[in-house]
Structures are given as structure tokens and as C-alpha cells.
N, C-alpha and C positions, 0 to 999 in steps of 0.2 A: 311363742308367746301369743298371748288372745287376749284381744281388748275386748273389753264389755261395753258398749254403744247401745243407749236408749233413745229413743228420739228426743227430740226440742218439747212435743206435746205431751209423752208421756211423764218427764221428768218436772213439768209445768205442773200438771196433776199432783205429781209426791210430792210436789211441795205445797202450793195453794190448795188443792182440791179443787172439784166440781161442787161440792155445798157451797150454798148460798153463806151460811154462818162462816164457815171457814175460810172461806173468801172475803168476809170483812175483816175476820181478824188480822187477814193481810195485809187490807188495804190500810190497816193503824201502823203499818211503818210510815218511815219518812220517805221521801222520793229517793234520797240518797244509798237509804236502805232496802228498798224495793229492788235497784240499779245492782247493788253489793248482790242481794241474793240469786237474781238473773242471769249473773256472772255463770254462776253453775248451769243453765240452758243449755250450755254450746260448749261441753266439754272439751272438743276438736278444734276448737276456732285458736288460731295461732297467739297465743302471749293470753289467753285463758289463765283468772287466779285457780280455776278448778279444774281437774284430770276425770279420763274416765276410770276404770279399775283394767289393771291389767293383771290377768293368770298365767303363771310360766313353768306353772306344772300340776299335774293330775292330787301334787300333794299340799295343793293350796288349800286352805281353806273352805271356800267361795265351789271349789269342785267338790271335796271331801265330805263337805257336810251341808247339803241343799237344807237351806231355808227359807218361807215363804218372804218376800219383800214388805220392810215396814213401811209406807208412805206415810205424810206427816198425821191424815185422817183417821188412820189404824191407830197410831199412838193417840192421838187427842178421845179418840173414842173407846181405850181401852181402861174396862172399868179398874183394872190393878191398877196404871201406872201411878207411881209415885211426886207426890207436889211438896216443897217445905212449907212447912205454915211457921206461925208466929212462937209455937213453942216449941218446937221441932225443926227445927233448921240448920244445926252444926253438923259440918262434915269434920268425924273422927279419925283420927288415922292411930294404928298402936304399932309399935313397933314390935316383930318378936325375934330372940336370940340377937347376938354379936351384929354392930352393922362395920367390923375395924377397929383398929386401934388406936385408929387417929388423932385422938383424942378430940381437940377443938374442930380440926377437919371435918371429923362426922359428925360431928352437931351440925355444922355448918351446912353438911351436906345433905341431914333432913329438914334443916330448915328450907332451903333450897325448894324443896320439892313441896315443903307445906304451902311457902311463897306461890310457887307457878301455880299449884294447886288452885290458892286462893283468885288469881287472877284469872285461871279460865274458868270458873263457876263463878265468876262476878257477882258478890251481892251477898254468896253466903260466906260464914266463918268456918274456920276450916282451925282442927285444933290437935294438937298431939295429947297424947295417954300417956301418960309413964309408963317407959319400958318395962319389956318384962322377959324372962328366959325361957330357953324353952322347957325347961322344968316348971316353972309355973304354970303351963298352961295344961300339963298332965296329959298331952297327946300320944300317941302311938307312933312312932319310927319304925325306917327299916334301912339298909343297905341297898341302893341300886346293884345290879348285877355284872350292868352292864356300864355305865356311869362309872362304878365301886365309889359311889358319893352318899351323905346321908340324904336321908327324906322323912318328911312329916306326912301323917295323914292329915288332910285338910279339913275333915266331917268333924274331928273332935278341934281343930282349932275354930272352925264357924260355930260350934257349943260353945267354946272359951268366950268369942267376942260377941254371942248373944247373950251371955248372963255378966258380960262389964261393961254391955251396952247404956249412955247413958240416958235419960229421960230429956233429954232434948236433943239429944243425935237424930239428925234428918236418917245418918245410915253412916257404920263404923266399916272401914278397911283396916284389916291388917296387913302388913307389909315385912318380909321376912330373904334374910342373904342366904337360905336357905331353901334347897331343891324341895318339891310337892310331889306328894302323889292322892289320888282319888282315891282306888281300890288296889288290890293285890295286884289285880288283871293288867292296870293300866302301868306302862314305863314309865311316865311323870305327868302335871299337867302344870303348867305357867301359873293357873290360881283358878277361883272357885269362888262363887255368891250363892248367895239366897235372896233374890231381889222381893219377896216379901217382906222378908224380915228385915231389909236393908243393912244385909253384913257379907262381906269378902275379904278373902286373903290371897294374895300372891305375891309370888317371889321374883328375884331378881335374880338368881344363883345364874341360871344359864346365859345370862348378857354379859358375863366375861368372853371377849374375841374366845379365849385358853380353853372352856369348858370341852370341848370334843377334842382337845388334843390329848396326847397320852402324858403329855408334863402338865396339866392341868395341878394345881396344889391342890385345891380340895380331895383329889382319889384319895381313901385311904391306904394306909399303910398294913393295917392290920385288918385284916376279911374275917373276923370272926363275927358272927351277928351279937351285938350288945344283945344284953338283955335289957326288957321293955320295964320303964319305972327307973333306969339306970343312965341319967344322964350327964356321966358325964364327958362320954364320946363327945359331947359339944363343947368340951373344953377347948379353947383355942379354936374354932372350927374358921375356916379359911374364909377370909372374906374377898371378896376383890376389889383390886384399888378403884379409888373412886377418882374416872377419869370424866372428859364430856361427852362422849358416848355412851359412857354410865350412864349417866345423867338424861341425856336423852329420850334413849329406852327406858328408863324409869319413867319420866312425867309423860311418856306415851302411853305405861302400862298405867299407869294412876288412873289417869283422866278416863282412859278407856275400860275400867274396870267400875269406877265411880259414876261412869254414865248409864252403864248399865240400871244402877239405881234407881235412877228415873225411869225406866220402862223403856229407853231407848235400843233396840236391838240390830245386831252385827248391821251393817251398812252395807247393801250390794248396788245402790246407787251411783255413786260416783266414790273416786280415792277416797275417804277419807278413816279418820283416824280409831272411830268406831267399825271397824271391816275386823273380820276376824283374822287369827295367824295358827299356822301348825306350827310353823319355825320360825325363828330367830332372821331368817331373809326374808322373809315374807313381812314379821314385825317393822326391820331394817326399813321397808319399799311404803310405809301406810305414812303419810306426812304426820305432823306435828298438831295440827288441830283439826275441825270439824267441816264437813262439808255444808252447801247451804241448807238441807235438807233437815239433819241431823242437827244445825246449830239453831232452825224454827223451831223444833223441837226441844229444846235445850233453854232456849230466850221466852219458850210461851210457858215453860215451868219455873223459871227465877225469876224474868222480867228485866233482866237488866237491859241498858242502853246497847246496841253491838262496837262503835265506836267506842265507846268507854272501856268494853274488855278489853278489844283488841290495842285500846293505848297501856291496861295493865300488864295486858303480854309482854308489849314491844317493853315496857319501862322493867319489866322485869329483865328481859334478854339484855339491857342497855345501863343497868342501873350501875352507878358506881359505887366501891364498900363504904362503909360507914366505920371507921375507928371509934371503939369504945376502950375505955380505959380500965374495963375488965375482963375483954376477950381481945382474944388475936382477929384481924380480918383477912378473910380469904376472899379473891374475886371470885365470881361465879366463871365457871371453865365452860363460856358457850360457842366454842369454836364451832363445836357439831352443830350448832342450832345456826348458822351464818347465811342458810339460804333459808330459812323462818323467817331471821330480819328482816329481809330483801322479801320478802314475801307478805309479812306483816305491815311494811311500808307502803305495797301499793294496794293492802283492802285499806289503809288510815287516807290516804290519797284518794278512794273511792269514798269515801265515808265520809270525809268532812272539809273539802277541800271550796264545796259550792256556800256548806256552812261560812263557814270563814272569811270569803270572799265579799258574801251578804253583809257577815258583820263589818266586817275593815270597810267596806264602801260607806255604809248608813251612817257609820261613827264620823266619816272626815271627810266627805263628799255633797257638794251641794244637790237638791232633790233632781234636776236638772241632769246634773252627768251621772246621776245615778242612774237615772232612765236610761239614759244613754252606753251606758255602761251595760244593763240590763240586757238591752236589745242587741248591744255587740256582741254580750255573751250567748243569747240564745241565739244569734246565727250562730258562732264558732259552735254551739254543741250542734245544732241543725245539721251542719254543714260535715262534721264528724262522726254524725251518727249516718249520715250519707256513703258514708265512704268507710263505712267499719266493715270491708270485706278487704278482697285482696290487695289495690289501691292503697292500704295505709302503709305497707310495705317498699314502696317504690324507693322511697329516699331511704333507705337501710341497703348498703351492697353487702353480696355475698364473697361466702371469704370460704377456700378451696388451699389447704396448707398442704403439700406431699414432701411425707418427709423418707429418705430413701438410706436406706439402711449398710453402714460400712463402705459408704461410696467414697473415693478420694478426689482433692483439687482437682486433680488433674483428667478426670472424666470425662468433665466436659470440655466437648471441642475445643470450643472459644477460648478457655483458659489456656489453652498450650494449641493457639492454629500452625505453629511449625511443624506440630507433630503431621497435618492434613487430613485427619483424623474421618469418619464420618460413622461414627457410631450415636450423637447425640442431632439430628438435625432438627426435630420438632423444639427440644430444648434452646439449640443453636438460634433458630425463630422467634421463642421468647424473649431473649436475650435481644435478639435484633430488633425487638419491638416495645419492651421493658426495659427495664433495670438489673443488671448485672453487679453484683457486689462482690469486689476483691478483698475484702478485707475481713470475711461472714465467717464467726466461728461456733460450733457447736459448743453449749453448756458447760457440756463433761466429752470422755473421750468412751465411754462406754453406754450400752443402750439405756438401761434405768435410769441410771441419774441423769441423761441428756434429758429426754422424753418429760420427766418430772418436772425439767425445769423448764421446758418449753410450755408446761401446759398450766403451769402455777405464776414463773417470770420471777421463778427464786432459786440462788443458789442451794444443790443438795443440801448442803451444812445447816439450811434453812428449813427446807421442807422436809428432811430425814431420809431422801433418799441417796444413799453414797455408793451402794454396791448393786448391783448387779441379784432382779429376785429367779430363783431357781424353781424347777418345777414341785419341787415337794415345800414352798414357802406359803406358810399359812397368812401371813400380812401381807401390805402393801404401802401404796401414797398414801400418808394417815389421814385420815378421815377429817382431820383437822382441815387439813387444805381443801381451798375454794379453786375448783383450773375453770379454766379458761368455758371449756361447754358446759358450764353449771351458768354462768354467769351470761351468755349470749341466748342459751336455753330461757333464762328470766326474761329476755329483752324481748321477748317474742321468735327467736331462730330458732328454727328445726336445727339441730345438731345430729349427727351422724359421723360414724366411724367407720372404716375400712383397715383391716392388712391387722400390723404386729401392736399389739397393746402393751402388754412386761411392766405393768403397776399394779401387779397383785389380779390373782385371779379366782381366789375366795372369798364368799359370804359378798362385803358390801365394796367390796374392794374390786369389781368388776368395770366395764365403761359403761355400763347401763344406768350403775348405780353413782358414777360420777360425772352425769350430763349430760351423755349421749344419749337420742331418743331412740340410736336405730346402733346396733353391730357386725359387724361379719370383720371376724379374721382367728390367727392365732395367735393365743395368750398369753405367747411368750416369743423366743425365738423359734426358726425353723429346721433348725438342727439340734435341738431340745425333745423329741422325740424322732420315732423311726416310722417309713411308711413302705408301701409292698417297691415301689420302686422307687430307688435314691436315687437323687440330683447327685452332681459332683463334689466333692469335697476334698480336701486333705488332712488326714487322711480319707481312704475310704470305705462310710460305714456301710453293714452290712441291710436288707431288709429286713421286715417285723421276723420275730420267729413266729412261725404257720402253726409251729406244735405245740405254741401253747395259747391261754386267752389274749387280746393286746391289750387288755386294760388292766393289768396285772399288779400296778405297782408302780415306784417311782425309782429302781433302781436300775443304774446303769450297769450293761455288762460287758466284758473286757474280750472284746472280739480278736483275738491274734494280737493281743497287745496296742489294742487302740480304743479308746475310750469313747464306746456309742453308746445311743439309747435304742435298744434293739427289742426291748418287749412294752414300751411302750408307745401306743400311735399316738403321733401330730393328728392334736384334734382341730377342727373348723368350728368354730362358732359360731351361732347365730343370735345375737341377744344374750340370753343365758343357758341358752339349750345347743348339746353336741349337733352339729348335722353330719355330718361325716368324720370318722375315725377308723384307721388311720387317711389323712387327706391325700389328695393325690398333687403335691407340688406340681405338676406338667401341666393341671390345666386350671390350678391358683390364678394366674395372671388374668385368663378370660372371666372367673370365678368377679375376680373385683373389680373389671372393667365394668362387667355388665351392672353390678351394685351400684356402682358410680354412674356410672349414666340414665340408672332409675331413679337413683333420688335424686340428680341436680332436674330430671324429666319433671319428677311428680311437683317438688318444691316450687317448680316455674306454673305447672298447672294449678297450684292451690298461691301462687301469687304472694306467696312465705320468702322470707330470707333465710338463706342457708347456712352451716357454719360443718364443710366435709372435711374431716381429719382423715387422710391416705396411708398408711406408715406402711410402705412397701417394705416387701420380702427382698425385693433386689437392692444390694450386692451380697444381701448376707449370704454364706454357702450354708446348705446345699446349693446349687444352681441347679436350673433347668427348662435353660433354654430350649426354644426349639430350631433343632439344627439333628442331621439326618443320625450323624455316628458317629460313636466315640473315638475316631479316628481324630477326630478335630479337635481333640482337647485343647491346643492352642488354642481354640477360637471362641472357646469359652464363653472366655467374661466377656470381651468383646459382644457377641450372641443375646447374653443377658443381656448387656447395659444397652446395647438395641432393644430388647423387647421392653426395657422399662420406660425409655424412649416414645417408643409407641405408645404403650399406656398412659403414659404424660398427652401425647395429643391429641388422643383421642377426648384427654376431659376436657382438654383444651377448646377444641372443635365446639364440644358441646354444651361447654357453657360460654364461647363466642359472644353470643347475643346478649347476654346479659350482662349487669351492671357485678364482674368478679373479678375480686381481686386473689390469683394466684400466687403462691410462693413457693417456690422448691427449694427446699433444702436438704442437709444429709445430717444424722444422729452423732455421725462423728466419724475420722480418717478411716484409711484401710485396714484387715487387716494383714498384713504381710504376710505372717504366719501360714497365710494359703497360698500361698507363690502364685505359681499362673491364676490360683481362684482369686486373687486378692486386688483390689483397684491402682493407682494410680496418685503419688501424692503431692505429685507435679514437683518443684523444685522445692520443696520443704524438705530435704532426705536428711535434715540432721546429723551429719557428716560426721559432728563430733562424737556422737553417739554411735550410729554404726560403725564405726570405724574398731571402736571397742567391744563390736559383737552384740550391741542392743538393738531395737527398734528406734522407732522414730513415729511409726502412726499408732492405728487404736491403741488402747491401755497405753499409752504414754502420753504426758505434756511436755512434749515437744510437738512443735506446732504440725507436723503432717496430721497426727491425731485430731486434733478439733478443726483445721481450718478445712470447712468445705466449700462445695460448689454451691453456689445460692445465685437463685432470681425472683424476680418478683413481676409480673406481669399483671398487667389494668388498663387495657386499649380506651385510649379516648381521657385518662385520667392522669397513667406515668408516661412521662417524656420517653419515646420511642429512643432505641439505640444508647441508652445512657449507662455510666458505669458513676460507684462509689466507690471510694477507698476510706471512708467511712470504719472505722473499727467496731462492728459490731456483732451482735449474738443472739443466740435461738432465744434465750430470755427474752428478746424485747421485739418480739411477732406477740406474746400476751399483753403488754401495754398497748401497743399500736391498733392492732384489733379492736381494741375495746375502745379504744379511740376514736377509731374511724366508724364503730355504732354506737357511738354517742350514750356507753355506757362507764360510768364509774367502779372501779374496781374500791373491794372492802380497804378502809381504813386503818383495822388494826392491824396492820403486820404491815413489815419491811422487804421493798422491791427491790430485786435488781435489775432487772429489766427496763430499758429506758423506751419512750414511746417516740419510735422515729418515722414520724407520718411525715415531718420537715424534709427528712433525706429521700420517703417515697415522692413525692410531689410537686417537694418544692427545690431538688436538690442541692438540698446544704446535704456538707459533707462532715457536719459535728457526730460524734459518735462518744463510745467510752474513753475514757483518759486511760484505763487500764482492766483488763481482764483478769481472775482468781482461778487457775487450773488446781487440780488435788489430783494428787499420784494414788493413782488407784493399784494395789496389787490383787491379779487374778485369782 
């Protein structure tokens, strides 16, 4: 990945300018608003409402297609762009072909998008056309090839919506559930303007998640090419449900298609929502609205207040329905827009907060304490704007979760010291200097749905994850959920991840794209692909085959009657880019030692609060430890659970000095099934159940499964050598966290997760009254 970083003074420039005129113009905002736009100076600066752009491959945009940079001087001085005047100001939108079945739904759901519409161009009207089919509009189709989807040519539908254009249309879009193409030559394009004429069309078709899969409904069934003037191949033509990701990606494509009209072009400035896309992750990664740059530009063409829009945004993501007694009401489905909110709330915070202040004083305060009042506030801002470097960070602790994969109770030393054990002593240390918790169970008894619910603080049956995603799983954690590094991400924390992810590793469903700033590990489990030399396992799988590609495919093949992943390589991730395939598990452990001690390093140099997610490879098998020869296969796991040991203290060590509160935990019990590979579940053996020839730990609820080893370390903060018998779960490290950074988790949805900062601190030992396991079968 490659961030785009302009200086403080050049991006001072694209917005104010060096002209004398264009620097007044500025100076006619309000101070609040001047404050709002400067925001974007320091894209880098921790808890920034604005980003820089990042490129994570040669097939972005921003690389694909060099375009000279607009700065706001360019646009004000260019003689085309477009202004609305007093008889010219309606923004049109037409709809073309089928948008569903829904009946009231899809009303609902273009009115939706007229609404948001309405609210980010503040000030103008924004109207719908009467539908129309796509036999009305007399265009040319054809058959993708490769798609097997229809398509419009877009040239004879910009002819359709320049001659139904109306006499007071500022500029008419059209809008279509239907794939585009430009010319023969080109495989499709998203959509298509004439910024003279002020008309565009594009489509939606490809923001179904489904579009590139082979069960896509839209393919057709019959490959013969219609004949053209013949429409009614569009009979029935497949639309996609209209979810809030739909949703989403529509009022992104809107907005940024309709900005274009004003003269405003692609954004290589900072994030923002005018930047161009080739793809669908590219679109996925450009936020929801405008950046400062782009929104001068935007504000010196309609005029509106900035505060004012951005309260029609917020009231639009926030509004409740309105029953009429001759439509049905549907809520607006903004779960995807949840970090918009939170986003929207703190520009209305920058924006009108000194307003407001002013006012409520002048109205009910003698002249006297008003002064008074006055002079206290312009120290507190003095005093604030003093220390807006690393300093404002001090009172936020860093929070360092390792969570250790198929590990059992029985592990760690301390839990069973008869055994006299000494494979954990760094951990053993924590424990003697922290908090130890007896009673700590994981989520679920499997990796996905543990991990989901650790990072959200809701039961699977809640956030939709219950099984287990495999490597050929095109979804993930739905997009609905807000976890845990989205949310400290807002607070201002560098967020970072290390080791096994396993919530989806397509399109938006990656940890980059759900709050992590920084990645390295792999995507799923470790024994979900094959690499040149394998770790231990039971069975045991063979290495990559040599004779043929490794990125072949996602099928497994049946090695002597044992079921490996043998042509395909365990990839390493970095971000979103492969760095090694297949990885070499033997030297993985130093791989993420050294990540971990770079960013807890750099996060301390730049004086940031941290938020490092661990999900260690150890206990999962393969193993592969370092120990001389296979002679020692007893010593195995043991070997591992020392080397995980190690890596636990070494983050330990090094974030010492700082204000960090660690926790280690496991995703959930052993698994037996690997006999010597497999952990320890201390006395949880479920007697009645083996006895009967079942299990007892992972995939089962029976408690070896979920109860694991937990601690929690904070020198100077938790009472040294303490233990809880507390009953508690991976769910409620997401309350607590959030907790103890003095941030509020979203309202609308149901937690289970309880916030036990009482038990870290203050040691009460109130916990759950009772826990919900679900029998997961493999």
C-alpha cells in the first residue's frame, strides 16, 4: 500500500490559494468554519476528521489514469465550470429499466437516495422524472462475454437524457440496475457524463457483493445475442436486493457523479469521496462525503451554510419513518453508513459547538460571568491548541489483546502448578503481577464465530457469524457490524493487527477495511493451505506440489486418504497485498514479533494511543516449533506453547513503560482430535461425554471447549497477583475497552458483552449470571 502525503503548505494552497481574491473568499467563512476546513492540513495527525489517499495497487485509479491536480484556484478560474442560477437549478435524476419488485420498498428506496441527495447539495432541489424502460429510451445493448450480463450503450442513453432534459435542470442524471458499456472495445464502465451539457448516467448493477460470482442471478441463461430494437430480454431482468450497502455505494455513486457537474474533478488530494474508482474495493475504501478541498469548491458553487448540510446529513442517517395512511413505512437501512454518523458528529462538534455556547451564555448569564466565561474559554482553547501534539494522548492507555488459537485451561502453568510445568513462565509473570481469571470463557468453541464476537461483544446468532469461513468463502463479518478497531480507530488509536484474521477475506470484508490501519498475517487458518515445508500435524499433510502453479485454485486434494490443502500456498498478508506465498510457518513467529515491536515502537514515537490485535498461530496445528528433530515429536506442543510464551514477553517487555493494558486470551479449547498436537483442558475432561466416545473441547459445548486461560496485565493500574472467579467472556474485552477510552459504543443494536472494568480494578467479582454456547457441527 502507498499513501499519498502532501505537505501542510501545499495542501494550504489547494484550498485558500496564493491570490489575494481568493484568499478573501476564505476569509468570509466563520472561524468555526475556517477551524472545520484546516482539519484537512494534517492528514496524518492522530484522530484527523480527514485521511490522506491510499493506493494498494497499480490497478487503482489514481495510478491507472494520471490526472493533473484540481486545486480550489483551477476550479474557481475555470471558464466551463458549472454554477445554478435562479432558473436553472433542479437537480434531475430519471430512472431507467426495472429497479425490483418491491413494490413500496423501491419507492422507498429511490426516494432514499433523492433525500440524501437533497441534503448533500444543500440548497438545491433535487426531483425525480417518471420512469421509463429501457425500450423507451431506443438504446443499443449487447451481451457481456464475460460477465454473460446485459449492457446498455451509455452514448445513446446521454442522447435520451439530453432531449428529456428540463428547462430548469441545473443537470439531469440518470440512474439504472443495469450493467454499461461505452464502446465495443471497453468490458463495462460504472457510468458516463457530459459535464457541458449537464447529463450522466450510471449504474448500479455491479454493487451486488454476487456480481463476479458464478451464481450471480443476473448471467443469463440463454447466450444468444438478442436482436437490437428487441427488448424484451429486459423482461424480468434481475435486480439486486436492496440492502444498506446498496445503499451506500449508490449515494456515493450519486453524489460523485453529480459533482462532477459542477466542474469539480477526480480528487487526488486527500480521501475523499470525489477520487476516482476502477473497482468496486477501490469505490468500497473512498468515504461517504467530501473532503475540505472539494467541499470549498462545492460551498462557493451553491452557497450553502457547512453546518447546515452536514446537520441534513446527520438528520437524514438519524431520521425516524414517518407513517402515512397511504404507504407502508420502511426505516432507512443505515447500518453501513454507522461510522458516517460518528463521523458526522464530530464535524457538527467542530462546526457549532462555540456557536451554541455564545448563544446559551448571552441568553442567561449576567454580562459579568459572561466575560468571565469568555476568558476561561479562551484559555481552555489556548491551552488545547498548546498541546494538540502528542501530549493530548497521555490520558488514553494502550490496549495490546493476544488472543492464542486452540490453546486449553490447562496451558498455563499457574492453572494446574501440580503439574510443575514450565513451558509458560513470561505468561506465569503476568499472572503474578496481574490478574488471572478462572472462570474466562471464549464466545463460541470455534475460530469465526469466537473472533466475531470478541471484536463486535455479540453473540454469533447476532452478528451472523455461526460457522466457521472457508478459503473459497466469498463473504464475511457483515458489513453491518461496527468491531471494536473501527470505533477506537474514530477515538483517535492507531489500530493494528497481527497473526489469523478468519472474517472474510474478499472485497470489503478484509481487516483494513474493518478498522485496522496496519495488517500482517494469514487470512484464515494455518493449515487451510500448504507451504514448501510443513509444520506438524495429524494427520500429516504433504508439501505444495512443485509441478504445478500454487495459486491454482481452492481445491483440496486427497493425499493418501487425508484431506490437505496441497496446491494451494498459505498466503502472508500485508494490508491487502500477498507478500509471500506460500509462507514459511518456521519463521512466522519472528515474522510477528518483529511487527509487534514496530508498532508498539513507532506508536510511542508519534505519542498515539495504540489498539494491537495479536491472533497468534499458536496452538493451531501445523506446529513448528523450533526444536532440532523429529525425533521429538513428544515435545511438540510443549516447544510451541514455549515459543508463544516467548513472544507474549517479548511484547510484554516492550511495552513495560507504557500506560498498556494487556490481556491474553484463547479463541477457544483444544483440539483433541490432534492428540500429542493438541493442548491441555485441564480438568474440564467431560467425563460423561468421553466416556461415550465424544469429545469434550473445541466444537463442543462442553466446557473444555470455551473455558480458556486468560490474563489481564496493567503494572501500576491492576492489583498484582490477583485472581477472579468472576464468570466471564471474550464478548466483554469490547465493552470494557471502550470503556476504559472513554468511548461510547453505537446505540442501536443489542450487547452481550458486559463492561468489566469493576473486576479489572476494582476487583468485584460480579460477572454473567449465565452464558449461551451453540453446538456447532463441523
Amino acid at each position: 500500500m502507498k499513501v499519498i502525503n502532501h505537505s501542510t503548505d501545499t495542501l494550504k494552497t489547494a484550498l485558500i490559494s496564493n491570490c489575494k481574491d481568493l484568499a478573501d473568499i476564505y476569509k468570509q467563512y466563520t472561524k468555526e468554519e475556517r477551524h472545520f476546513f484546516e482539519e484537512g492540513l494534517h492528514p496524518g495527525k492522530p484522530g484527523s476528521l480527514f485521511q490522506a489517499i491510499t493506493v494498494h495497487s497499480d490497478s487503482d485509479w489514481i495510478t491507472s489514469h494520471p490526472e493533473e491536480p484540481q486545486d480550489f484556484e483551477t476550479f474557481y478560474r475555470d471558464p466551463h465550470r458549472k454554477t445554478p442560477s435562479a432558473n436553472c437549478s433542479t437537480i434531475y435524476i430519471q430512472t431507467i429499466g426495472s429497479f425490483g419488485d418491491a413494490g413500496p420498498q423501491t419507492e422507498q428506496y429511490l426516494e432514499w437516495l433523492r433525500e440524501y441527495c437533497q441534503a448533500f447539495f444543500y440548497g438545491l432541489p433535487v426531483r425525480w422524472l417518471p420512469a421509463v424502460t429501457v425500450a423507451q429510451t431506443g438504446c443499443s445493448f449487447r451481451i457481456n462475454h464475460g460477465s454473460q450480463n446485459l449492457q446498455l450503450l451509455t452514448g445513446d442513453l446521454l442522447q435520451f437524457l439530453w432531449n428529456r432534459k428540463p428547462k430548469d435542470a441545473f443537470c439531469i442524471v440518470g440512474i439504472t440496475m443495469i450493467d454499461l458499456f461505452p464502446e465495443e472495445s471497453w468490458n463495462f464502465v460504472f457510468g458516463q457524463a457530459s459535464l457541458n451539457r449537464g447529463i450522466g448516467v450510471f449504474s448500479f448493477a455491479r454493487y451486488d457483493d454476487n456480481f463476479y460470482s458464478k451464481s450471480y442471478a443476473g448471467r443469463l441463461k440463454n447466450q444468444r445475442p438478442p436482436k437490437q430494437g428487441d427488448y424484451s430480454a429486459f423482461d424480468g431482468h434481475y435486480t439486486p436486493p436492496i440492502t444498506s450497502t446498496l445503499l451506500l455505494r449508490s449515494c456515493k455513486t450519486m453524489t460523485h457523479e453529480i459533482g462532477h457537474m459542477f466542474g469539480i474533478r477526480h480528487c487526488q488530494w486527500l480521501s475523499c469521496v470525489m477520487q476516482g474508482s476502477n473497482h468496486l474495493a477501490e469505490s468500497d475504501r473512498r468515504p461517504l462525503d467530501l473532503c475540505p478541498i472539494c467541499l470549498h469548491k462545492l460551498q462557493i458553487s451553491v452557497g450553502f451554510k457547512i453546518a447546515e448540510r452536514y446537520k441534513a446529513l446527520l438528520q437524514w442517517m438519524e431520521e425516524e419513518p414517518k407513517p402515512t395512511p397511504k404507504k407502508s413505512t420502511f426505516v432507512i437501512p443505515t447500518e453501513a453508513f454507522h461510522m458516517d454518523k460518528l463521523w458526522l458528529r464530530r464535524c457538527q462538534d467542530i462546526l457549532e459547538l462555540d456557536e451554541w455556547f455564545c448563544h446559551k451564555m448571552l441568553q442567561g448569564l449576567t454580562p459579568l460571568l459572561v466575560c468571565w466565561m469568555l476568558l476561561y474559554g479562551l484559555y481552555f482553547h489556548l491551552m488545547s491548541e498548546q498541546s494538540a501534539g502528542p501530549e493530548q494522548f497521555v490520558k488514553k492507555p494502550n490496549f495490546i489483546i493476544i488472543l492464542a488459537d486452540d490453546i486449553g485451561w490447562g496451558d498455563l502453568d499457574v492453572n494446574q502448578p501440580e503439574h510443575k510445568s514450565n513451558n509458560t513462565p513470561h505468561l506465569n509473570l503476568m499472572a503474578q503481577q496481574g490478574l488471572r481469571f478462572l472462570d474466562f470463557h471464549s464466545p463460541a468453541s470455534t475460530c469465526s464465530p469466537s473472533r466475531a464476537s470478541i471484536l463486535t461483544g455479540r453473540y454469533g446468532l447476532r452478528n451472523g457469524v455461526t460457522h466457521n469461513f472457508a478459503v473459497g468463502s466469498l463473504g464475511g463479518l457483515p458489513l453491518s457490524e461496527i468491531t471494536l478497531p473501527q470505533l477506537l480507530q474514530q477515538a483517535g488509536y492507531y489500530t493494528a493487527m497481527i497473526g489469523k484474521w478468519h472474517l472474510g477475506h474478499n472485497g470489503p470484508y478484509g481487516p483494513t477495511k474493518r478498522g485496522f490501519d496496519y495488517y500482517l498475517g494469514v487470512p484464515y487458518s494455518n493449515d487451510m493451505g500448504c507451504t514448501d515445508v510443513p509444520g506438524y500435524d495429524l494427520p500429516q499433510c504433504p508439501a505444495c506440489e512443485s509441478s504445478r502453479p500454487r495459486i491454482t485454485g481452492l481445491r483440496r486434494s486427497q493425499h493418501k486418504g487425508r484431506d490437505c490443502y496441497s496446491r494451494v500456498g498459505l498466503p502472508l498478508i500485508e494490508n491487502s497485498s500477498i507478500v509471500q506465498q506460500p509462507l514459511n510457518l518456521w519463521t512466522l513467529t519472528q515474522q510477528y514479533q518483529s511487527a509487534a515491536l514496530r508498532i508498539i515502537h513507532d506508536a510511542r514515537e508519534r505519542g498515539q494511543p495504540y489498539f494491537l490485535y495479536i491472533a497468534l498461530a499458536h496452538m493451531h496445528v501445523p506446529l513448528a516449533p523450533p526444536i532440532a528433530t523429529s525425533s521429538l515429536e513428544n515435545q511438540v506442543y510443549s516447544a510451541s506453547l514455549r515459543e508463544m510464551d516467548g513472544l507474549v514477553g517479548s511484547i510484554r517487555s516492550a511495552s513495560h513503560a507504557d500506560d498498556t493494558l494487556i490481556w491474553f486470551t484463547g479463541d477457544n479449547g483444544p483440539w483433541e482430535q490432534k492428540c500429542q498436537y493438541a493442548g491441555n483442558a485441564g480438568p474440564f475432561k467431560g467425563k460423561w461425554q468421553t466416556k461415550r466416545g465424544g469429545g469434550s473441547a473445541k466444537r463442543t459445548t462442553w466446557e473444555g471447549g470455551h473455558r480458556v486461560p486468560t490474563v489481564a496485565y496493567w503494572p501500576g493500574v491492576i492489583r498484582a497477583n490477583s485472581t477472579s472467579s468472576a464468570m466471564l467472556s471474550g464478548m466483554d474485552i469490547f465493552p470494557t475497552l471502550l470503556s476504559l477510552a472513554g468511548v461510547k459504543p453505537p446505540t442501536d443494536r443489542r450487547y452481550d458483552g458486559i463492561d468489566v472494568t469493576s473486576v479489572l480494578l476494582h476487583g468485584k467479582q460480579t460477572g454473567h449470571k449465565a452464558l449461551l454456547k451453540r453446538v456447532v457441527v463441523p
